[in-house]
MIDOSE-1310 file (N, C-alpha, C; in nm, 2 decimals, decimal comma, always signed):
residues 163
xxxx	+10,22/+13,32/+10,51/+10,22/+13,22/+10,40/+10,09/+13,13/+10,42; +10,05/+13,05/+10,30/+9,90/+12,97/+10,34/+9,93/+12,93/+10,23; +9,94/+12,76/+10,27/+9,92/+12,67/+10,17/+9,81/+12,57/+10,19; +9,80/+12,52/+10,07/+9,66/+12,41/+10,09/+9,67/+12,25/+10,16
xxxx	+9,59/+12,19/+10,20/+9,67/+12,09/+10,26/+9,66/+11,97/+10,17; +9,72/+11,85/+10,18/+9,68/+11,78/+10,10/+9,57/+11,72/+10,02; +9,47/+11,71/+10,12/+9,36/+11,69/+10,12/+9,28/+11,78/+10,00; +9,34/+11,93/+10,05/+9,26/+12,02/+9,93/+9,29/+12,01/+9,80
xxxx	+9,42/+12,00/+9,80/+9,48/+11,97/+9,66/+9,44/+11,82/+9,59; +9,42/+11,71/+9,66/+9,37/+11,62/+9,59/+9,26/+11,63/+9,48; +9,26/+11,52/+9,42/+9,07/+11,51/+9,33/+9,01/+11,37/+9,39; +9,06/+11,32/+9,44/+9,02/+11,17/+9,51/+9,12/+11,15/+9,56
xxxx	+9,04/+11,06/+9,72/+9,08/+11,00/+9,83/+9,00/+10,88/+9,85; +9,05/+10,77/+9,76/+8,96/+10,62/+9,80/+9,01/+10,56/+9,94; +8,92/+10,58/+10,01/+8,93/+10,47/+10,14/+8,86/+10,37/+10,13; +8,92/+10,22/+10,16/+8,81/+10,11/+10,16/+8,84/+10,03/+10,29
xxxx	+8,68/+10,05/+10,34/+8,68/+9,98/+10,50/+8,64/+9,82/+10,50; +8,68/+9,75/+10,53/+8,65/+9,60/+10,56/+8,61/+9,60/+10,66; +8,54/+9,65/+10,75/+8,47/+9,60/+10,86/+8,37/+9,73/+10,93; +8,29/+9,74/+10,96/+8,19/+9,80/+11,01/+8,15/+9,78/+11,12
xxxx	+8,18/+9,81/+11,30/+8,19/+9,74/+11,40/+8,09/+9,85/+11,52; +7,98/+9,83/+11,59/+7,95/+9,94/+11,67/+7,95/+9,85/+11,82; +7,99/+9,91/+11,93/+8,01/+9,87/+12,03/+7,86/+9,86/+12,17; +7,82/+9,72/+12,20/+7,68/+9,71/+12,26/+7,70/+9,73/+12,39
xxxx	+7,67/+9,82/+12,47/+7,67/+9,81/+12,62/+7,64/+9,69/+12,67; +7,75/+9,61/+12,71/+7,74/+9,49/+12,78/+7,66/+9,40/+12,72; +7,74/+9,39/+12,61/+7,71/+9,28/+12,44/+7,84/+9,27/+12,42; +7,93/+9,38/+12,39/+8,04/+9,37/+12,36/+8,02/+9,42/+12,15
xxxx	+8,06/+9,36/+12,09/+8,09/+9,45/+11,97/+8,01/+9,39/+11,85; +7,94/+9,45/+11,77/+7,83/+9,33/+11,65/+7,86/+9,45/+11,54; +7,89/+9,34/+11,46/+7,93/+9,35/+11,32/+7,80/+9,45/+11,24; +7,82/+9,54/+11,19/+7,70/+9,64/+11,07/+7,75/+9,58/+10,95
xxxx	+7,66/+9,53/+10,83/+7,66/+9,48/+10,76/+7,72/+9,62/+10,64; +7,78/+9,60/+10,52/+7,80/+9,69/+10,40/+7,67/+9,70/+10,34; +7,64/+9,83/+10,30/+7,58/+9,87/+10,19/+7,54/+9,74/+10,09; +7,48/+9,72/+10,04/+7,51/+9,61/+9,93/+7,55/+9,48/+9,93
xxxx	+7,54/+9,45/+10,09/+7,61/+9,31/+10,10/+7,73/+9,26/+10,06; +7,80/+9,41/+10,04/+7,94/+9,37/+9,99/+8,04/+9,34/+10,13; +8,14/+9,26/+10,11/+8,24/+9,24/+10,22/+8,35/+9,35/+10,22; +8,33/+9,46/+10,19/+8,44/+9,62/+10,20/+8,35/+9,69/+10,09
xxxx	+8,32/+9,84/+10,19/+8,32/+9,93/+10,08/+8,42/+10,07/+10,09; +8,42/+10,11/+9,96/+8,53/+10,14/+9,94/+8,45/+10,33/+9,88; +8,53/+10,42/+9,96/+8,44/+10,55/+9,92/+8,52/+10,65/+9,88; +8,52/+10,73/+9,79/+8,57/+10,85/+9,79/+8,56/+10,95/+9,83
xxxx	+8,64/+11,04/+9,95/+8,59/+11,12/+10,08/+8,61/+11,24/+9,97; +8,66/+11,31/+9,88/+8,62/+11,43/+9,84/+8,53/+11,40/+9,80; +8,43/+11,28/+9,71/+8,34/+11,29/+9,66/+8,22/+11,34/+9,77; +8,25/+11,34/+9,87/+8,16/+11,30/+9,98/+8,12/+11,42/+10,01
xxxx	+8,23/+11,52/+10,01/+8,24/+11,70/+10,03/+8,08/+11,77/+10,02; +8,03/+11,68/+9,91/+7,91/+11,77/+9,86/+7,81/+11,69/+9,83; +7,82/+11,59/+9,90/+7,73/+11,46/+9,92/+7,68/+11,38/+10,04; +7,60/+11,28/+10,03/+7,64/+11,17/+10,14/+7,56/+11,03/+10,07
xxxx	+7,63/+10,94/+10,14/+7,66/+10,79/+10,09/+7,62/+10,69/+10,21; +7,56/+10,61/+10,21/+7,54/+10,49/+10,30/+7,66/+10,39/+10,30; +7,74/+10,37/+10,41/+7,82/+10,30/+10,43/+7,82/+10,16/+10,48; +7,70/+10,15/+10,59/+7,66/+10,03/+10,65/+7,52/+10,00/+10,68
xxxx	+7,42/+9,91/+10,67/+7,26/+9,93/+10,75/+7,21/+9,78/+10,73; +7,16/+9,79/+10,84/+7,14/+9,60/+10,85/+7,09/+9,64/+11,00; +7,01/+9,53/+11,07/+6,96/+9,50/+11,21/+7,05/+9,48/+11,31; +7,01/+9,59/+11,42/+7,12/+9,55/+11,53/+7,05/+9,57/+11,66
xxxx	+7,02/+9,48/+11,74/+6,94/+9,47/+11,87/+6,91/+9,62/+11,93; +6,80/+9,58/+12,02/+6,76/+9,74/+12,07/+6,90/+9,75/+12,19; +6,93/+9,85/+12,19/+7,03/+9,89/+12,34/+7,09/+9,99/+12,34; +7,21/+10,02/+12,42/+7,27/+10,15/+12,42/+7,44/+10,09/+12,38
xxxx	+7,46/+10,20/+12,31/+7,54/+10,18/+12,21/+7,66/+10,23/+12,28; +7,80/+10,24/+12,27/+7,89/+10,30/+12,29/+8,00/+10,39/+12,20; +8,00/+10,32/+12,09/+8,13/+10,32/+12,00/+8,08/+10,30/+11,86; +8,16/+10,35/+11,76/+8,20/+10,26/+11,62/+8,31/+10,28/+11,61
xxxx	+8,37/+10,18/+11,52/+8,49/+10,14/+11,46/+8,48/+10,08/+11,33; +8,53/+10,17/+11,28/+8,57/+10,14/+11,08/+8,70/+10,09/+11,06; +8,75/+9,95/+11,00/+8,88/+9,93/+10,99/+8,87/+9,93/+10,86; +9,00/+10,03/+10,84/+9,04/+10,06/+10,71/+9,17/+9,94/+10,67
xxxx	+9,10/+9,88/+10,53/+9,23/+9,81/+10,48/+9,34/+9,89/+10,39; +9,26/+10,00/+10,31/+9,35/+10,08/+10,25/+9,30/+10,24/+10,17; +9,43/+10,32/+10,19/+9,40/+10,44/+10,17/+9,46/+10,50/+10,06; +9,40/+10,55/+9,90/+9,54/+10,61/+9,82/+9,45/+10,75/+9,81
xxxx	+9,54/+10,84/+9,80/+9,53/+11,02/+9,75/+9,60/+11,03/+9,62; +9,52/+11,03/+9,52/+9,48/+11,10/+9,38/+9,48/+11,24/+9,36; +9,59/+11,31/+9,27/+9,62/+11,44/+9,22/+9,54/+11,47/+9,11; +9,58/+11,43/+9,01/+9,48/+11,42/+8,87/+9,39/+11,46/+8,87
xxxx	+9,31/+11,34/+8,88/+9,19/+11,29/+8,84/+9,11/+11,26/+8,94; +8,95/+11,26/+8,92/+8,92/+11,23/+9,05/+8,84/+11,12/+9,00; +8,74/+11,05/+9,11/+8,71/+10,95/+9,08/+8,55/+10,97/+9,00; +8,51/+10,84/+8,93/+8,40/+10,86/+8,88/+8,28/+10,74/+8,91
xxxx	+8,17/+10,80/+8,88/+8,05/+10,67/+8,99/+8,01/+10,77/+9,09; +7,97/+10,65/+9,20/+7,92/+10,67/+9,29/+8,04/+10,68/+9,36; +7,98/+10,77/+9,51/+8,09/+10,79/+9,62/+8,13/+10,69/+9,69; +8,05/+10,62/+9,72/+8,05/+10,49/+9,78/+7,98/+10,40/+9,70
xxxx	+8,09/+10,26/+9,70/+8,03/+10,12/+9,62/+8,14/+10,03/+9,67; +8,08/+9,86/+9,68/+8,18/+9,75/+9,69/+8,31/+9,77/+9,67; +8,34/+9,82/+9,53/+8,42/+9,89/+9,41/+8,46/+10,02/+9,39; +8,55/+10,08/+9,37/+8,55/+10,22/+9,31/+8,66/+10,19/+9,22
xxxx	+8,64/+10,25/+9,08/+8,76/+10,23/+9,01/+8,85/+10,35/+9,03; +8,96/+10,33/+9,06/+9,06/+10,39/+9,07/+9,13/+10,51/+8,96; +9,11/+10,65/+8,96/+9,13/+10,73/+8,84/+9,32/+10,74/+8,86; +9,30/+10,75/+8,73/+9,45/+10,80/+8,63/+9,53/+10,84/+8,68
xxxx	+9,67/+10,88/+8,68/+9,74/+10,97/+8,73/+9,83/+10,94/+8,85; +9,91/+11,04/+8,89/+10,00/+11,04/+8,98/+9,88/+11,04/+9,11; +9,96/+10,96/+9,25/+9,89/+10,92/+9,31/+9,99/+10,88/+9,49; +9,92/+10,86/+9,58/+10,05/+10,80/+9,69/+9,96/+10,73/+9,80
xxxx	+10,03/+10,60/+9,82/+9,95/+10,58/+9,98/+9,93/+10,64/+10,10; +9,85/+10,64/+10,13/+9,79/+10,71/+10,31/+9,83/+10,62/+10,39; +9,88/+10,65/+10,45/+9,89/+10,53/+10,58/+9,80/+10,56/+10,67; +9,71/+10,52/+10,76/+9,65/+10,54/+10,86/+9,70/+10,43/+10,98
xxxx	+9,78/+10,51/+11,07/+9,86/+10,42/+11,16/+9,82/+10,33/+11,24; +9,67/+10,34/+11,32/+9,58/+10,23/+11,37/+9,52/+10,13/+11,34; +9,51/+10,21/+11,17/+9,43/+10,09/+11,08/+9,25/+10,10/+11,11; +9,24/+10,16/+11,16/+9,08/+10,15/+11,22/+9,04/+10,31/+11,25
xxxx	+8,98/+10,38/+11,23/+8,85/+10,47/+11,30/+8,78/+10,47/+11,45; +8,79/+10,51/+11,51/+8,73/+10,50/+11,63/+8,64/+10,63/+11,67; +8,50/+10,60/+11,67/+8,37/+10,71/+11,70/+8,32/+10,69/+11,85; +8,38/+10,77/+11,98/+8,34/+10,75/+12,08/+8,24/+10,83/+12,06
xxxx	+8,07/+10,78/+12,03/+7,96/+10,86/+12,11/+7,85/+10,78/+12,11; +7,84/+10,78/+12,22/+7,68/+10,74/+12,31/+7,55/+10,71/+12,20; +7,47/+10,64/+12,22/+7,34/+10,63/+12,13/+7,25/+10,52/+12,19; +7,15/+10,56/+12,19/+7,03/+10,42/+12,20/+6,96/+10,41/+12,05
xxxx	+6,90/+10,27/+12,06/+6,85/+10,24/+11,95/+6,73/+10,16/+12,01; +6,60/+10,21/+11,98/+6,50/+10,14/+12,04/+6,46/+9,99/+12,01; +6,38/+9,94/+12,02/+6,31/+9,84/+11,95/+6,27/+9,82/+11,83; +6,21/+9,91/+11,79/+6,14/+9,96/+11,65/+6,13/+10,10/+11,60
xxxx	+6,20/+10,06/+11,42/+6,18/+10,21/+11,36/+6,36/+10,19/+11,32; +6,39/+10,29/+11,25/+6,52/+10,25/+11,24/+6,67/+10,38/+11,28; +6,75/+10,36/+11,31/+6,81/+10,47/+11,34/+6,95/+10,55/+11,21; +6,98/+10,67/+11,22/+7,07/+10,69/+11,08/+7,14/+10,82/+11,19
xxxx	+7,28/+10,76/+11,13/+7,41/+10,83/+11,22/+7,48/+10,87/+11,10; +7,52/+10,99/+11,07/+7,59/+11,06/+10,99/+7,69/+11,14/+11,07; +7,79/+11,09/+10,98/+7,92/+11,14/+11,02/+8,00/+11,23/+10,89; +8,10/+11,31/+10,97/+8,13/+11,39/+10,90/+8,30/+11,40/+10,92
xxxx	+8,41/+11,39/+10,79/+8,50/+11,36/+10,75/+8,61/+11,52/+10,74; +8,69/+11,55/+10,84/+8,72/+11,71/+10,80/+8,87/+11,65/+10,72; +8,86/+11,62/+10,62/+8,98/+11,59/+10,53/+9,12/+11,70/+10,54; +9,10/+11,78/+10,54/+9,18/+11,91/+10,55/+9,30/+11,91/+10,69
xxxx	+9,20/+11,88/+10,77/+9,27/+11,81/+10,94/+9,33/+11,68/+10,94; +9,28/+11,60/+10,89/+9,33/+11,48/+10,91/+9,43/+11,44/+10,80; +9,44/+11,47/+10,71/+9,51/+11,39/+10,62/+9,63/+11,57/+10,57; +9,78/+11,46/+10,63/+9,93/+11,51/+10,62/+9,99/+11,48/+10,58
xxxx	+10,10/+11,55/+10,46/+10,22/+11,53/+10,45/+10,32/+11,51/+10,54; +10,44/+11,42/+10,54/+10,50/+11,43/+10,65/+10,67/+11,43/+10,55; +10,74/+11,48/+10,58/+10,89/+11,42/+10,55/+10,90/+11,57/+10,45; +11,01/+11,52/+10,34/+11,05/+11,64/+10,24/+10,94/+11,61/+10,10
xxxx	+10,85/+11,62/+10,12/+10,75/+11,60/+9,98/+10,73/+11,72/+9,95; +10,66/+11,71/+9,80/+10,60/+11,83/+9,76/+10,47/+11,82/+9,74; +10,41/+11,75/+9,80/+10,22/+11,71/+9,80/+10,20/+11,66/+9,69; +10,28/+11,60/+9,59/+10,19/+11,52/+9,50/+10,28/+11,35/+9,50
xxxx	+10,34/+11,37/+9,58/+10,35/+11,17/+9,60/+10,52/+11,18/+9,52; +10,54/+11,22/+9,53/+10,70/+11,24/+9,53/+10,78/+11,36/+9,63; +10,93/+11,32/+9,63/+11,01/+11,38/+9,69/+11,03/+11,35/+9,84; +11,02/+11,21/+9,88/+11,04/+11,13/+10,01/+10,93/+11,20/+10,14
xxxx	+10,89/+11,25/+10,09/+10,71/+11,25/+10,22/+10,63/+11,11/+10,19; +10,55/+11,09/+10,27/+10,45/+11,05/+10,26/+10,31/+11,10/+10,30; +10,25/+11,05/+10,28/+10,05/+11,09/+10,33/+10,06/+10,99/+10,47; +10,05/+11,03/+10,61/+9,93/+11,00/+10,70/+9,79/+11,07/+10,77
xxxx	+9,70/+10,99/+10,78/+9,54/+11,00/+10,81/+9,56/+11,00/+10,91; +9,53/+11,11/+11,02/+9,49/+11,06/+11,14/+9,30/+11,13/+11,14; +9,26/+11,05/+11,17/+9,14/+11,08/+11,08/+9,06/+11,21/+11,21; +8,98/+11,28/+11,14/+8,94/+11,38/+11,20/+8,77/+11,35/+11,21
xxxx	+8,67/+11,30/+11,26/+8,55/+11,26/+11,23/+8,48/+11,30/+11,34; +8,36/+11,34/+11,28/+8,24/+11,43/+11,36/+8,13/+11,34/+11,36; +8,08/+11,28/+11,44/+7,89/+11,26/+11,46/+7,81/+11,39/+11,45; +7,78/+11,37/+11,31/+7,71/+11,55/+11,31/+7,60/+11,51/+11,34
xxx	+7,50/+11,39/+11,36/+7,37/+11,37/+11,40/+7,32/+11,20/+11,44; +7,24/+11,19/+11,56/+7,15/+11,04/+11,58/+7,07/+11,10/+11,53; +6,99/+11,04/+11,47/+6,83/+11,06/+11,43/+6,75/+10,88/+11,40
């Protein structure tokens, strides 16, 4: 048998993160500013499938890095319709249709990997989202937000590159 997972079956997955956190070797933790000076942005991970999107970029001392951490305030999976715009913005409007919450149980993202960042020049970390892995039905549903399941994210994320 082989069915699709939720994730495939979707047309939009808006995640919106309120915080942007990378961890300083013996600094402790400094805030990455949003895209746009917005206080959450908010992105659509299928949109992302065949794209990429700037999530955070702003000045962060030279040193050795440890971690990021994304805290998600909220997650919905869209059957319908998918979203329209940009992948990422302050904003995303929300498309049509039948729909269900994601829970993501930690509430946060966690990127354990190493990095320096020199003095001067700037650095770009691209990360990569395996939607297919991470995002489950759980209970008696039928994948589209009915029939007592729900959607949890346990999120699946790759550092596909420092540069």
């Amino acid at each position: 048998m082989l069915k699709d997972s939720p994730f495939s079956d979707a047309k939009a997955l808006l995640v919106t993160f309120s915080k942007l956190n990378v961890h300083a070797s013996g600094a402790g933790w400094v805030t990455v500013p949003f895209a746009e000076g917005a206080s959450s942005r908010t992105c659509d991970l299928k949109q992302l499938e065949t794209a990429q999107d700037i999530l955070g970029v702003g000045p962060l001392p030279a040193g050795h890095y440890t971690q990021l951490r994304l805290v998600v305030s909220s997650a919905t999976i869209y059957f319908q319709n998918g979203s329209s715009g940009a992948a990422c913005a302050p904003t995303v409007v929300a498309p049509a249709g039948t729909n269900a919450p994601v829970v993501i149980p930690s509430g946060e993202l966690k990127l354990n990997r190493e990095f320096d960042l020199a003095s001067s020049g700037g650095t770009t970390i691209l990360l990569d989202f395996d939607g297919d892995r991470s995002v489950k039905l759980t209970g008696n549903g039928n994948g589209r937000g009915k029939g007592g399941g729900r959607y949890i994210m346990t999120p699946v994320i790759g550092i596909v590159s420092v540069h």
